[in-house]
C-alpha positions as CSV (number, residue, x, y, z in Angstrom):
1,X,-10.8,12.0,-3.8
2,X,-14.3,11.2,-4.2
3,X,-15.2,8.1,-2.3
4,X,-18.4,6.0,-3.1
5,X,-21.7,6.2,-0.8
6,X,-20.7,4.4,2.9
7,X,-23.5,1.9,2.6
8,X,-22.0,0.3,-1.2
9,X,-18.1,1.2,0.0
10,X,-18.5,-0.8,3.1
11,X,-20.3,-3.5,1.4
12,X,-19.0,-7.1,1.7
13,X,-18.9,-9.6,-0.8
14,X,-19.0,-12.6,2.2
15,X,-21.7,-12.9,4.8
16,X,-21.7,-11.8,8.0
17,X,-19.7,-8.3,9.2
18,X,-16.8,-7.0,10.8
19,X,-16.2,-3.6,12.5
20,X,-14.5,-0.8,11.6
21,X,-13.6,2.5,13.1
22,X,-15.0,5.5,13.0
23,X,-12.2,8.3,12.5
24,X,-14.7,11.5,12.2
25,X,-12.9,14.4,13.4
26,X,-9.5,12.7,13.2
27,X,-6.8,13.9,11.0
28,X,-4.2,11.9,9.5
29,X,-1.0,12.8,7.8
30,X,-0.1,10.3,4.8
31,X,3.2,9.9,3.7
32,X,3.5,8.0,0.7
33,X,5.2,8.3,-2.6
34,X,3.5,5.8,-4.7
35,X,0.8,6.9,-6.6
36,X,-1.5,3.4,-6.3
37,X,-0.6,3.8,-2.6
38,X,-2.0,7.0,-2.1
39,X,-5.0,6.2,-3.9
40,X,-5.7,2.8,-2.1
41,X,-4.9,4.0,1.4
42,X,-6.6,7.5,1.0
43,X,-9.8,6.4,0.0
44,X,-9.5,3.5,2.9
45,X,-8.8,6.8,5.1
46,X,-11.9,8.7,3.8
47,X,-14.4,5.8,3.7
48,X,-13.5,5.7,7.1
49,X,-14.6,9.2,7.9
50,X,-10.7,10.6,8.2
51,X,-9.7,14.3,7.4
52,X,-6.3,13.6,5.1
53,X,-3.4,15.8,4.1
54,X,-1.3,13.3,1.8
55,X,2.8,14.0,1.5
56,X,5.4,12.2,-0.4
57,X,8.7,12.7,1.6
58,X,10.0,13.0,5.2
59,X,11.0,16.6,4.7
60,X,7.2,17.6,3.6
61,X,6.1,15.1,6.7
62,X,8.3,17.1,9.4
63,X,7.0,20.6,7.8
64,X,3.3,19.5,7.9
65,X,3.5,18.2,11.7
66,X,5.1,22.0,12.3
67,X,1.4,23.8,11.3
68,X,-1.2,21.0,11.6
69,X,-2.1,19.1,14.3
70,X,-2.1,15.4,13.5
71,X,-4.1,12.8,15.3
72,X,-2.1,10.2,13.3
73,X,0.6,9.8,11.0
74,X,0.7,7.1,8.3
75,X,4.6,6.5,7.2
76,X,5.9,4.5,4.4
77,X,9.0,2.1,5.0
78,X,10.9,3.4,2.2
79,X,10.8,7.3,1.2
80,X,12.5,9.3,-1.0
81,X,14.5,11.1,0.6
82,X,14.6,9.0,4.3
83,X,13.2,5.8,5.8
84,X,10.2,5.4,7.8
85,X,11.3,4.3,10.5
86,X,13.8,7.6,10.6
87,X,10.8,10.2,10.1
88,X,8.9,8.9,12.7
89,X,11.6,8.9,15.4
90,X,12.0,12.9,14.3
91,X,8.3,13.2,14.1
92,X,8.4,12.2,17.6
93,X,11.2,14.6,18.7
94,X,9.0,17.5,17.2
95,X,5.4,15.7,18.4
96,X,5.6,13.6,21.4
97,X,1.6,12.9,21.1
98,X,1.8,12.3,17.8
99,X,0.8,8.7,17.0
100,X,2.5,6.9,14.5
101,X,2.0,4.0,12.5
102,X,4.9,2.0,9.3
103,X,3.5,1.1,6.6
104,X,5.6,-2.0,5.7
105,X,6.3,-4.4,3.7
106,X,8.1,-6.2,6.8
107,X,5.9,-5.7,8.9
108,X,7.9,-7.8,11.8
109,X,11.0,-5.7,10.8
110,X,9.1,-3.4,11.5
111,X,7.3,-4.3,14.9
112,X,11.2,-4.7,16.3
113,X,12.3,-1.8,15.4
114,X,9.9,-0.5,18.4
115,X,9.7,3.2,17.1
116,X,5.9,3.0,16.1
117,X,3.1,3.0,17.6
118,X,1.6,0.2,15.1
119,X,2.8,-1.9,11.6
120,X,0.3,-1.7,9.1
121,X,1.2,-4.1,6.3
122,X,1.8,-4.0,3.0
123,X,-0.1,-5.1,0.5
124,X,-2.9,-3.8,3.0
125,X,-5.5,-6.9,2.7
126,X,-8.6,-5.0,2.9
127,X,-10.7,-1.5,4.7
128,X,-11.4,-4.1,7.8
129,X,-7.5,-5.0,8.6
130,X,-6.5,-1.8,8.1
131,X,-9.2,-0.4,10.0
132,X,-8.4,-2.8,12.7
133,X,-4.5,-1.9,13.1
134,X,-5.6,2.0,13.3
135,X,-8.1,1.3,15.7
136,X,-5.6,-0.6,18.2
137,X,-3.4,2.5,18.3
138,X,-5.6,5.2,18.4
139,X,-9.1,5.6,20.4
140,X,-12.0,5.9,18.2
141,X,-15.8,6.5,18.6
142,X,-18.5,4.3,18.0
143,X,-17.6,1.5,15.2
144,X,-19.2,1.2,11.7
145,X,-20.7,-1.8,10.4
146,X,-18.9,-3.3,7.3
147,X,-18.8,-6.6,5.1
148,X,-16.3,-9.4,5.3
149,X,-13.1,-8.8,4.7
150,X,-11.7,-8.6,1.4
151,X,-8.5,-10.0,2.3
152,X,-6.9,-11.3,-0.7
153,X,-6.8,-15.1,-1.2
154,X,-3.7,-17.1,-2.2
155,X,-3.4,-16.7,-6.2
156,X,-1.9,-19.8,-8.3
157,X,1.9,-19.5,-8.7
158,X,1.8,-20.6,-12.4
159,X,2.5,-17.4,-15.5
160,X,-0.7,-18.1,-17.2
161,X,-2.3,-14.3,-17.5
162,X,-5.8,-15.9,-16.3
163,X,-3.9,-16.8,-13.1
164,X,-1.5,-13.4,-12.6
165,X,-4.6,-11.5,-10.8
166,X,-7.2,-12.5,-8.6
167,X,-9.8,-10.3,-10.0
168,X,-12.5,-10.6,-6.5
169,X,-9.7,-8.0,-5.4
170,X,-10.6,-5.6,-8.4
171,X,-14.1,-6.5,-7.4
172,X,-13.3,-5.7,-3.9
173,X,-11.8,-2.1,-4.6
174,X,-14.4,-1.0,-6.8
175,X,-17.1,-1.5,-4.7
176,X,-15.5,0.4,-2.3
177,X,-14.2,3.2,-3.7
178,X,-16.9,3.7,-7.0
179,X,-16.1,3.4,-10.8
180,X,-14.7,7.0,-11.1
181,X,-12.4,6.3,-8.5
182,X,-11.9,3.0,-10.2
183,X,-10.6,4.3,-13.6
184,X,-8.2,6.5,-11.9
185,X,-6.5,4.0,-9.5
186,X,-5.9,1.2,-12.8
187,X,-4.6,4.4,-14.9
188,X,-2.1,5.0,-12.0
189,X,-1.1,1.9,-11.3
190,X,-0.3,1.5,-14.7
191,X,2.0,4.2,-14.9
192,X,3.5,3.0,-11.5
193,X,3.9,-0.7,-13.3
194,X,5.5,1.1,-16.0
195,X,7.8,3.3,-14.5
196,X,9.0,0.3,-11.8
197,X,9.6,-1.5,-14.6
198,X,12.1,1.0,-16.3
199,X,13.7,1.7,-13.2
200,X,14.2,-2.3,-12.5
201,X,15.5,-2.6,-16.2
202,X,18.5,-0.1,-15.5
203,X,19.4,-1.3,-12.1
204,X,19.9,-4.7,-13.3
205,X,23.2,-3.9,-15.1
206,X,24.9,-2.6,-12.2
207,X,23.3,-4.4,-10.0
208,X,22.0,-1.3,-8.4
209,X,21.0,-3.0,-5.1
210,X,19.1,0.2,-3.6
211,X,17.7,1.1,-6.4
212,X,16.2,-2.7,-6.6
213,X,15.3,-3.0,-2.9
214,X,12.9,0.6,-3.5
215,X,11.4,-0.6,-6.8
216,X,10.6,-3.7,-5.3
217,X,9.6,-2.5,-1.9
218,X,7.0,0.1,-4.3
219,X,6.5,-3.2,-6.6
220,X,5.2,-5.1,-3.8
221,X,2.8,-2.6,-2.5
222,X,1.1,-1.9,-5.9
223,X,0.7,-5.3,-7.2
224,X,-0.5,-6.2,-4.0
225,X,-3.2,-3.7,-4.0
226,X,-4.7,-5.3,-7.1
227,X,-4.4,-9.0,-5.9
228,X,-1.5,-9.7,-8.4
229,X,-0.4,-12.1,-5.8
230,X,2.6,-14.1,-8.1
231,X,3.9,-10.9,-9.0
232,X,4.3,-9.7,-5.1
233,X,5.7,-13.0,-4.4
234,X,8.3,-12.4,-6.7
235,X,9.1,-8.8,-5.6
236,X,9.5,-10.0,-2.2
237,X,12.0,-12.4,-3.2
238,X,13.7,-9.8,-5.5
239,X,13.8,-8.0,-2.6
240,X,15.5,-10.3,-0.3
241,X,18.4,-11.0,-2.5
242,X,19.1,-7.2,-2.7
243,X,19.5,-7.1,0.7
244,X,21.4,-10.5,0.8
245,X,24.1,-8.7,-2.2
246,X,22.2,-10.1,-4.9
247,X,22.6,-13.8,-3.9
248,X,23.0,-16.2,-6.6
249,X,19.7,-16.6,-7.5
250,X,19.1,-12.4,-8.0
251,X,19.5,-12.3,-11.5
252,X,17.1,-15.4,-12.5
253,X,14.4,-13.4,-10.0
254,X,15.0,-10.4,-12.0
255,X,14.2,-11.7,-15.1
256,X,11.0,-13.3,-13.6
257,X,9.6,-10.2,-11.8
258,X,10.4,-8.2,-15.3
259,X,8.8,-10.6,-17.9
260,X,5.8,-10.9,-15.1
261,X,5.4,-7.1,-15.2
262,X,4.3,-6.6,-18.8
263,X,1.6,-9.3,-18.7
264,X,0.2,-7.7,-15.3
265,X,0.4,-4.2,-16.6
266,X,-1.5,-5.1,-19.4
267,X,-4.4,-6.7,-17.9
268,X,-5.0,-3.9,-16.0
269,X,-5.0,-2.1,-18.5
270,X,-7.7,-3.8,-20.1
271,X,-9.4,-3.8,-16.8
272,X,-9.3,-0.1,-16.7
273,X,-10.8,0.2,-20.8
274,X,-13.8,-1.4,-19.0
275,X,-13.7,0.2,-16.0
C-alpha cells in the first residue's frame, strides 16, 4: 500500500487538531477478510507509522503469531473460518504479551465479552478515533499532530441517491490516503457491494440466518467506511433480526438493504470514474 505524504494524509478538513499516535517500530497483525476493510484500516495503520502483515482468517492469524513477533493484533468480529473473540483467546494461549484489540460492529458486545484488550468499532469514524483506541492499549512514543476528526456525521434517512452518501467522508479518505490509493479502495468496495449483495440475495430464500448475520456484519463495515450511513443503518437492523430468528419484520429489512445496495454501489462507482 502506498499511503499519501503525512503532512496532506493527516490533514483535517475542521480547525483546530487532535493527536494521534506514533506506532514507528510497532508491528501489527491485521486480520480481516474484507477487502474495503483491509484497505481502510491498513492505510490508517501505515499513516500512522505501523509495520503491517494483513491475514484473512484465524488459522493464518495463529500461524503468523508462531514466527513474528507482534506488538498488536487487530481481529475482526466475524472470520471465516472462527470468530474474533475465539482467535484472540487462542492468540493469548500461544502469546500471553500479545495485545489484542476486536474490531466490532458491537463494540459493547464486545467490551463484555472481556477477552480484549480494546473494541475498536466498526465503521471506524476516522485516523483520530482509531488512533485513539490503539493508543489506550498499547504505549506509544511521542504523538503526531493531525486535523479534526473526520468522524462521519449523521446522513438523512430518506432513498434519494443525493442523500445515500455523505460525500465529506469520500473527501475525508482521499485526503488521507492519495488518489491512487483512492481508485483502488472504490474499485474494491465495489466488488465487496457486489458480491454482499449476491450472497444476501441467496440467503433470503432459506432464510440463511448466518449467512445474513456475516453479510451484514461485512455490509456494515464497508458502507460505513464510505459514509453511506442509511445503508449501515439498515444492515444493522438486518442484522439484529438474524440474530432475533428473523423477527417479523426480517424480510421487509431485506428488501430495503437489497434495493439500497444497487443505488450505493453505483455512486461509487461513479465516484471511482472520477477518482
Amino acid at each position: 500500500m502506498q499511503a499519501a505524504s503525512s503532512s496532506a494524509a493527516l490533514a483535517g478538513h475542521d480547525a483546530g487538531t487532535a493527536t494521534v499516535p506514533n506506532l514507528a517500530g510497532r508491528s501489527v497483525l491485521l486480520v480481516d477478510d474484507t477487502s474495503t476493510s483491509q484497505i481502510v484500516v491498513g492505510q490508517m495503520l501505515e499513516l500512522l507509522g505501523a509495520r503491517l502483515r494483513l491475514v484473512e482468517t484465524g488459522h493464518s492469524a495463529l500461524a503468523a503469531a508462531e514466527t513474528d513477533a507482534f506488538d498488536l493484533a487487530l481481529v475482526d468480529d466475524e472470520l471465516p473460518d472462527m470468530a474474533g473473540l475465539d482467535l484472540i483467546a487462542q492468540l493469548r494461549g500461544s502469546r500471553a504479551d500479545l495485545r489484542c484489540m476486536l474490531m466490532s460492529t458491537d463494540a459493547e458486545r464486545g467490551r463484555a465479552a472481556n477477552l480484549a484488550d480494546g473494541v475498536v468499532a466498526k465503521p471506524i469514524p476516522g485516523i483520530v478515533a482509531f488512533g485513539a483506541a490503539i493508543g489506550a492499549v498499547i504505549a506509544t512514543d511521542t504523538q503526531v499532530g493531525a486535523g479534526g476528526s473526520s468522524a462521519v456525521g449523521a446522513a438523512p434517512n430518506g432513498f434519494d441517491e443525493a442523500t445515500l452518501i455523505n460525500t465529506q467522508v469520500l473527501d475525508d479518505l482521499a485526503a488521507m490516503i492519495g488518489a491512487d490509493a483512492m481508485a483502488g479502495l472504490l474499485a474494491s468496495a465495489c466488488a465487496d457491494f457486489e458480491a454482499i449483495e449476491a450472497a444476501l440475495s441467496d440467503a433470503a430464500d432459506g432464510p440463511d440466518l448466518d449467512t445474513i448475520r456475516a453479510q451484514t456484519h461485512s455490509l456494515i463495515g464497508v458502507a460505513g467506511a464510505l459514509g453511506a450511513e442509511p445503508l449501515v443503518e439498515l444492515a444493522r437492523a438486518l442484522n439484529r433480526a438474524a440474530k432475533d430468528d428473523f423477527a417479523a419484520d426480517g424480510p421487509e429489512l431485506m428488501q430495503q438493504t437489497l434495493a439500497m445496495i444497487g443505488p450505493v454501489r453505483r455512486l461509487i462507482a461513479r465516484r471511482g470514474e472520477v477518482a
